[in-house]
N, C-alpha and C positions, 0 to 999 in steps of 0.2 A: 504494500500500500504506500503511496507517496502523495507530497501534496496534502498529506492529511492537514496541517499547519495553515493551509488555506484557504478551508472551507467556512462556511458561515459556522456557529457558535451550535448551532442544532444539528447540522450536517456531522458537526464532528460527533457529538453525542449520537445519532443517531448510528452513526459507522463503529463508533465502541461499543456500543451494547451489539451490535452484530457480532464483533467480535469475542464478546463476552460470553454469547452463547456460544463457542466452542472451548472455549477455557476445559480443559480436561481430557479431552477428544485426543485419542491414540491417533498418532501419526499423523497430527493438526500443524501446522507450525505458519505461523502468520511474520513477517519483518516487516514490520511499520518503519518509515522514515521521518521525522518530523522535529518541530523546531521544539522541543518541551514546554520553553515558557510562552509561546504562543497557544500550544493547544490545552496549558495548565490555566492560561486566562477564558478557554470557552469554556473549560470544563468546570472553574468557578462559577460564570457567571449563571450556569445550567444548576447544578447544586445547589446556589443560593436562593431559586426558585423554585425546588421541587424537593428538597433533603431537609426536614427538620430537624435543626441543629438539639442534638442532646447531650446532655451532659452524662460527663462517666461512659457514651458508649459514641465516641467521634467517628467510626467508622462509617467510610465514605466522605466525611466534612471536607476533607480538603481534596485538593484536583489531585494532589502529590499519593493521599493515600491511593483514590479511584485508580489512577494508571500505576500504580506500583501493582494494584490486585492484577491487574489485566496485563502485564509486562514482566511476566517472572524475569527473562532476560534483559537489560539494559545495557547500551555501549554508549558512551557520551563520542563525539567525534569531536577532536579537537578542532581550533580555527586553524586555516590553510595560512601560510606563511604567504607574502605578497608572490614570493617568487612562483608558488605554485599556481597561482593566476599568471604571470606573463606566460608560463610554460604549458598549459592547457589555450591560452592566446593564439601561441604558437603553434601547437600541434593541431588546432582547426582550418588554421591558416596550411600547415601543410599540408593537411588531409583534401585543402581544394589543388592539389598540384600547382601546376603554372597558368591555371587560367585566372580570369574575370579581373576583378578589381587585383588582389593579392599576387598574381601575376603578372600585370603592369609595376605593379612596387618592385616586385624581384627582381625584375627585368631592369628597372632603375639604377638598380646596388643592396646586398643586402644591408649596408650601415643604413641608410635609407628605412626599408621595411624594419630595421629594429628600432630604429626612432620610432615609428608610428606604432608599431605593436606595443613597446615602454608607455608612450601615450597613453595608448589606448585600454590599458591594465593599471588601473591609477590606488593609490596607498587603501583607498578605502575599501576595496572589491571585496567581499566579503562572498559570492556566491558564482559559481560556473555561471546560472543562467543568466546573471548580469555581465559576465564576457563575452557571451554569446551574443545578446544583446546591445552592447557594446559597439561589437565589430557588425553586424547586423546593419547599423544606423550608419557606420561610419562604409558600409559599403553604400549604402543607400544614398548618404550626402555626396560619395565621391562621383556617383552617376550624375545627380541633381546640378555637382559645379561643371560635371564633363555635356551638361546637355546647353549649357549656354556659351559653351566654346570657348570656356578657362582651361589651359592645361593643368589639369589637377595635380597629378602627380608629384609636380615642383609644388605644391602647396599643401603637398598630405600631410604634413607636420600641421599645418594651422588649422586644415581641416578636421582632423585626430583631437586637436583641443576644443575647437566647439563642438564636435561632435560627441565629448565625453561634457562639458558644460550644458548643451543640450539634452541628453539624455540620464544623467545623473544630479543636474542639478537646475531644473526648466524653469523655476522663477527666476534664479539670478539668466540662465539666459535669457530668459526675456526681454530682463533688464539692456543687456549687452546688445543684442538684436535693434 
């Protein structure tokens, strides 16, 4: 299960307790992926409405007990070091070989492409799908400057920065716009 972290506040209750009905079940084995302290804020705010708080017997009160019942197993995954985002950056960008946008770059120089990939993988990336996204946007601007007959290429360094201002941080771009 994944994404569990992103569903509305009942969606996620609604997916645990399905879960819950197999709790015991020989040869059951379920791996959830999810943010904890996001899915321990739905599973509060669903408890707080429907679990009368008792004294002497808290079980179930808090989201921490709920998914410890439901989660015999637990792995905390640590945060990714910045560099492991430029290096999954990278390896997207090779996985499209020498075409499209990242192909033009190569073809440039790689000093070139590592500027823009550095860029384009900035201190705060905290998740794969926002590199993905990332590089996404910045392929998508470099088409947008190459359709009004800028050579982009010479300018994918400044495009690499609004394109990370733009996508990570759209009021101050706006501002800049």
């Amino acid at each position: 299960v994944d994404e569990l972290d992103r569903c509305a506040p009942d969606a996620v209750m609604r997916t645990l307790e399905g879960l819950r009905r197999f709790l015991g079940t020989e040869r059951c084995i379920f791996v959830v992926a999810f943010d904890r302290e996001s899915v321990s804020e739905s599973v509060n705010g669903v408890l707080e409405r429907s679990v009368p708080v008792r004294e002497g017997r808290p079980y179930y009160s808090t989201a921490g007990e709920y998914l410890d019942k439901i989660f015999t197993y637990q792995v905390a995954l640590p945060p990714q070091p910045r560099k492991a985002f430029r290096r999954y950056a990278r390896d997207l960008i090779d996985d499209k070989g020498g075409t499209g946008v990242w192909g033009q770059l190569r073809r440039h120089g790689q000093d070139h492409l590592d500027t823009v990939v550095s860029i384009l993988s900035p201190p705060h990336l905290t998740s794969p799908r926002r590199a993905k996204v990332i590089l996404n946007d910045f392929a998508f601007n470099a088409r947008l400057v190459e359709s009004f007959n800028i050579p982009w290429v010479e300018r994918a360094d400044e495009i690499a920065v609004l394109t990370v201002l733009q996508t990570e941080f759209p009021l101050f771009y706006t501002d800049v716009e």
